[in-house]
C-alpha positions in Angstrom: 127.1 -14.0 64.9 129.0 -12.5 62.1 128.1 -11.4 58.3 129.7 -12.6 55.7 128.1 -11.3 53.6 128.5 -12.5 49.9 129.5 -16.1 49.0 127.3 -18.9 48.2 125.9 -19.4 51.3 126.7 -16.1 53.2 130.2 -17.1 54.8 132.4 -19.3 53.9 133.1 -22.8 54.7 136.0 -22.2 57.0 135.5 -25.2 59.5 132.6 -27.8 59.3 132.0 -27.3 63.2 130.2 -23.8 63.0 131.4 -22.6 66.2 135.1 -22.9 65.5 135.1 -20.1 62.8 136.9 -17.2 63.5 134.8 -14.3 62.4 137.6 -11.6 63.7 140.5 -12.9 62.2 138.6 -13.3 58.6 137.2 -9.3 59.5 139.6 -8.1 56.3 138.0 -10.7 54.4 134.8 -9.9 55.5 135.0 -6.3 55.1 136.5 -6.4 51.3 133.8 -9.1 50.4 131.0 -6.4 51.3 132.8 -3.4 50.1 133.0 -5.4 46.3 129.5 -6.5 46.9 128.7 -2.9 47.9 126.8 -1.7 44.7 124.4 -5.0 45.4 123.8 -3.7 48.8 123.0 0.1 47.4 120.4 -1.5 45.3 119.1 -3.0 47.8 118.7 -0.7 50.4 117.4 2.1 47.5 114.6 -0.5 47.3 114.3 -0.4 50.9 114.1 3.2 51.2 110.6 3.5 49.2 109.3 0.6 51.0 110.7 2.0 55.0 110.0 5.9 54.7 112.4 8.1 57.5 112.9 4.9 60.2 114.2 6.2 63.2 115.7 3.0 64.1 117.6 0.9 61.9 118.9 -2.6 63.6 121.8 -4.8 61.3 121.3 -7.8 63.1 124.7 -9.9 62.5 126.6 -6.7 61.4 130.0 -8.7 61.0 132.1 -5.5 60.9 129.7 -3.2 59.8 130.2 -2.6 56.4 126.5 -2.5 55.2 125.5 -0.9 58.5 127.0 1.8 57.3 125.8 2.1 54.0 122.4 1.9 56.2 123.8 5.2 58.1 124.3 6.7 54.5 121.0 5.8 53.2 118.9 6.9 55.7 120.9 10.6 57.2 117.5 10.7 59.6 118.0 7.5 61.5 120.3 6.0 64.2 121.8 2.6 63.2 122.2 -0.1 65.8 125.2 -3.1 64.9 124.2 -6.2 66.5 126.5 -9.1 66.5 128.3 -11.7 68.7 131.5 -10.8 67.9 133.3 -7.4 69.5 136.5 -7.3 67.9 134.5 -7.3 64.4 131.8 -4.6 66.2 135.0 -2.6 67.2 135.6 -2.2 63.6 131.7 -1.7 62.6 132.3 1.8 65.1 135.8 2.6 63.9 134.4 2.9 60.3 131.3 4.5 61.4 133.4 7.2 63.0 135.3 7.2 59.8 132.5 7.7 57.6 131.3 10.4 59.8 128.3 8.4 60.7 129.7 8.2 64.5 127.3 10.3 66.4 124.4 8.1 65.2 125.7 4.8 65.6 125.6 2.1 68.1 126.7 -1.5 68.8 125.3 -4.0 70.5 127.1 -7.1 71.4 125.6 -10.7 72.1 123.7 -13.6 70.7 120.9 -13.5 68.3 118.0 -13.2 68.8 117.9 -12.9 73.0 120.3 -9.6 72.8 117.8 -7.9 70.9 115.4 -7.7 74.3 118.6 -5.0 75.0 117.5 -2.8 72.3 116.4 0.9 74.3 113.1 0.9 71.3 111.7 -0.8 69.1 113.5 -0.8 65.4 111.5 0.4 62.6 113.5 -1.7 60.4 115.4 -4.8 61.4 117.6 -6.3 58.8 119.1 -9.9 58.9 121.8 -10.1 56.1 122.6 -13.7 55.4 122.4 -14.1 59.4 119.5 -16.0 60.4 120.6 -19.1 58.7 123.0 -19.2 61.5 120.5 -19.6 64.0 119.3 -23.0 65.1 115.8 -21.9 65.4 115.3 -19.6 62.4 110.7 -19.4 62.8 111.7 -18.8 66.9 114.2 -15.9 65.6 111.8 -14.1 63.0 109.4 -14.1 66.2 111.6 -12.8 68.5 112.5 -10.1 65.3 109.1 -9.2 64.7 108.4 -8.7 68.7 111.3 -5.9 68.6 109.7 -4.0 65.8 107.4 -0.7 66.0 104.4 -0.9 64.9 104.4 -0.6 61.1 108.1 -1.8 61.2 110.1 -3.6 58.4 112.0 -7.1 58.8 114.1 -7.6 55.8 116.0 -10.9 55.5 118.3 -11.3 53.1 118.4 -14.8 52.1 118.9 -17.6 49.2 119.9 -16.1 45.6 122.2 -17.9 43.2 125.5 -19.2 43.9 128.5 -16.7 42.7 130.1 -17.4 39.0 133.8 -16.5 38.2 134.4 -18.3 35.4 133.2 -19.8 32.5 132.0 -23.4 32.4 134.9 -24.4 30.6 138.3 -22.8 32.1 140.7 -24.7 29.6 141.9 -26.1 32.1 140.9 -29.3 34.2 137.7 -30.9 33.8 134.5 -28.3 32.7 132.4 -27.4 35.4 134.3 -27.1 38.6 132.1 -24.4 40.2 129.2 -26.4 39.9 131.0 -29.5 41.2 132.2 -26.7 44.3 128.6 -25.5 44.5 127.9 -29.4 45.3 130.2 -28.9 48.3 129.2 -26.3 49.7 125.5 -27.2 49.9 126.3 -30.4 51.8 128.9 -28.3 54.4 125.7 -25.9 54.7 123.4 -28.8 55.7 125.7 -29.9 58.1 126.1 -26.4 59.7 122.8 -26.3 60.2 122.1 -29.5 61.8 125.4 -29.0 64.4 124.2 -25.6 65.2 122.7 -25.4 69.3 118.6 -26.0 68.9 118.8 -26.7 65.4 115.1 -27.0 63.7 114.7 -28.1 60.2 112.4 -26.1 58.4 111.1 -25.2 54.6 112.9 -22.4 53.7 109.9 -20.7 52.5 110.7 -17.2 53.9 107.5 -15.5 53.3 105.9 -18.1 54.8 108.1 -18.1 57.8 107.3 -14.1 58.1 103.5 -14.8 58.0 104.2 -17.3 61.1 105.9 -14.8 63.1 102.9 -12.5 62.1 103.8 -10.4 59.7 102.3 -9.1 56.7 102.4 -7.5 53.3 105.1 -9.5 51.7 107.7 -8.3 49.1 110.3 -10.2 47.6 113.5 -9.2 45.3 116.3 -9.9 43.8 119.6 -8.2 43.4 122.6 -8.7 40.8 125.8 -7.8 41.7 127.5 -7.5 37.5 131.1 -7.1 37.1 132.2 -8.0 33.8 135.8 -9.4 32.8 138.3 -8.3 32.5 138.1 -8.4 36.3 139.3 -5.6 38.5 142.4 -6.0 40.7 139.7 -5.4 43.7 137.8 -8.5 42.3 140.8 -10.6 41.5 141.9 -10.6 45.1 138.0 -11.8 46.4 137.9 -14.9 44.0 141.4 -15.7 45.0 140.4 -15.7 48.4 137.1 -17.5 48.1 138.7 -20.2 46.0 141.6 -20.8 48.9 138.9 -21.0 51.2 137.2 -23.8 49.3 140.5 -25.3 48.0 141.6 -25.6 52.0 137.7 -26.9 53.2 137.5 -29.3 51.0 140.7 -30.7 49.5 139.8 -34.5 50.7 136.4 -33.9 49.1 138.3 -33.4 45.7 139.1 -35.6 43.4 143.1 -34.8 41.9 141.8 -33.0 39.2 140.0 -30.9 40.3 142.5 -30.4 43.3 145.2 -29.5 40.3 142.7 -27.1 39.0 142.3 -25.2 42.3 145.9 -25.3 42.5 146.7 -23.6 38.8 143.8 -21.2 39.3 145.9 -19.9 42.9 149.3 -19.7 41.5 149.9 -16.3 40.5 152.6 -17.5 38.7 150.5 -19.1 36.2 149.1 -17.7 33.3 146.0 -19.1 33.4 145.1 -18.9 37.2 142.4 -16.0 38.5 145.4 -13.7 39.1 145.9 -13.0 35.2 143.1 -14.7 34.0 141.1 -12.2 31.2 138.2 -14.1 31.2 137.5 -13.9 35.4 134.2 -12.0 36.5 131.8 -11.8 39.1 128.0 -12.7 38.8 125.9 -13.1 41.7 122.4 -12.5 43.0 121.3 -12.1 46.6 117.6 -12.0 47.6 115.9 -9.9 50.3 112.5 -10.5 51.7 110.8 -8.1 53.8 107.3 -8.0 56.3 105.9 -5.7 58.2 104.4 -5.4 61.6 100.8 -4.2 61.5 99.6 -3.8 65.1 
């Protein structure tokens, strides 16, 4: 189970059969995705940090290569992270970068399939955080249970889930037919639904998420939003991200398309084009990410 952790849906739609993605060989994706999402994440975990006061256990359950585990590990200097995820080449990197940062004396990996590797854990976690992981998980209500059973008493689940799609652009590119994103966003949603439904044990459920805490007994409820803001002109850094997310789509979902829209795609890629995302002085980044949190009581 790996993190990706800031498109539309958490990863992107790199193969309609879930199981066929390969989280290591999109790691470099991956890992410059969170690092341009990173002031998001800083928000988010400052929030985090006056709600969980000097944990001694932090678990990043679905760590992908451990880009926000680490920015756990510099948030909280008092506590040992733990990176959880099914993938080792990409947990290989969550440790090389650890070591890097010089967060290596204080940081684990744990490697296996959410949520039954958890049960592995030495303690309990005082905070467990899912970031745009669960949704991966055929039984999402089972998998807050099994989350909340590997908490201390007083412990914090955060999930990070739903938000608002990512904008680029504007509406109308001056190019091809106005509202392409939207028409992308359309996509996506239907490749997520089918995601879900192939995954192993799949159980359709409302995604109310506070409500799905309370179920796995969990109380006092908080709920936020976070904006990630980065204004055009776009940054080289940022540039290179909506390239990238926009081949992903273009590949996914060419046959979906209709030939304008694939001619679009196709100008907005060419870096020999004035007007793709390349040289485009209108291109930005907008997007919101939401994190819930609950906490054990007894």
């Amino acid at each position: 189970m790996a993190h990706d952790h800031h498109d539309h849906h958490g990863r992107h739609p790199h193969d309609h059969r879930h199981t066929d993605i390969d989280w290591a060989e999109m790691a470099p994706h991956l890992e410059a995705q969170a690092e341009l999402f990173a002031p998001l994440y800083e928000r988010a975990l400052a929030w985090l940090g006056r709600e969980v006061t000097e944990p001694g256990l932090i678990v990043d359950a679905g760590s992908g290569p451990g880009v926000v585990s680490c920015l756990f590990a510099e948030t909280f200097p008092g506590a040992r992270v733990m990176a959880v995820d099914g993938s080792r080449p990409l947990l290989d990197r969550a440790r090389e970068r650890a070591g890097r940062l010089g967060h290596g004396d204080r940081f684990g990996t744990l490697a296996g399939e959410l949520p039954d590797i958890l049960d592995e854990l030495d303690y309990p976690a005082d905070l467990l955080w899912a970031g745009r992981s669960l949704h991966h998980l055929g039984d999402q209500r089972a998998a807050l249970t099994a989350f909340a059973a590997r908490l201390a008493p007083g412990g914090t689940v955060a999930l990070m889930e739903g938000g608002l799609p990512a904008r680029y652009l504007p509406r109308d590119l001056g190019i091809g037919r106005p509202g392409l994103q939207a028409r992308l966003d359309a996509l996506e949603a239907d490749w997520f639904a089918r995601m879900r439904a192939d995954l192993p044990g799949s159980v359709t459920v409302t995604e109310d998420w506070p409500a799905l805490l309370t179920a796995a007994g969990l109380t006092h409820h908080r709920t936020r939003s976070f904006l990630l803001d980065l204004p055009a002109p776009a940054s080289d850094r940022a540039r290179a991200h909506v390239a990238a997310s926009l081949d992903r789509l273009r590949e996914t979902f060419a046959d979906a398309l209709d030939a304008d829209d694939r001619a679009t795609l196709d100008r907005l890629l060419d870096p020999d084009d004035r007007a793709s995302v390349h040289h485009r002085p209108d291109l930005f980044v907008l997007a919101a990410h939401t994190v819930h949190t609950a906490v054990r009581t007894s």
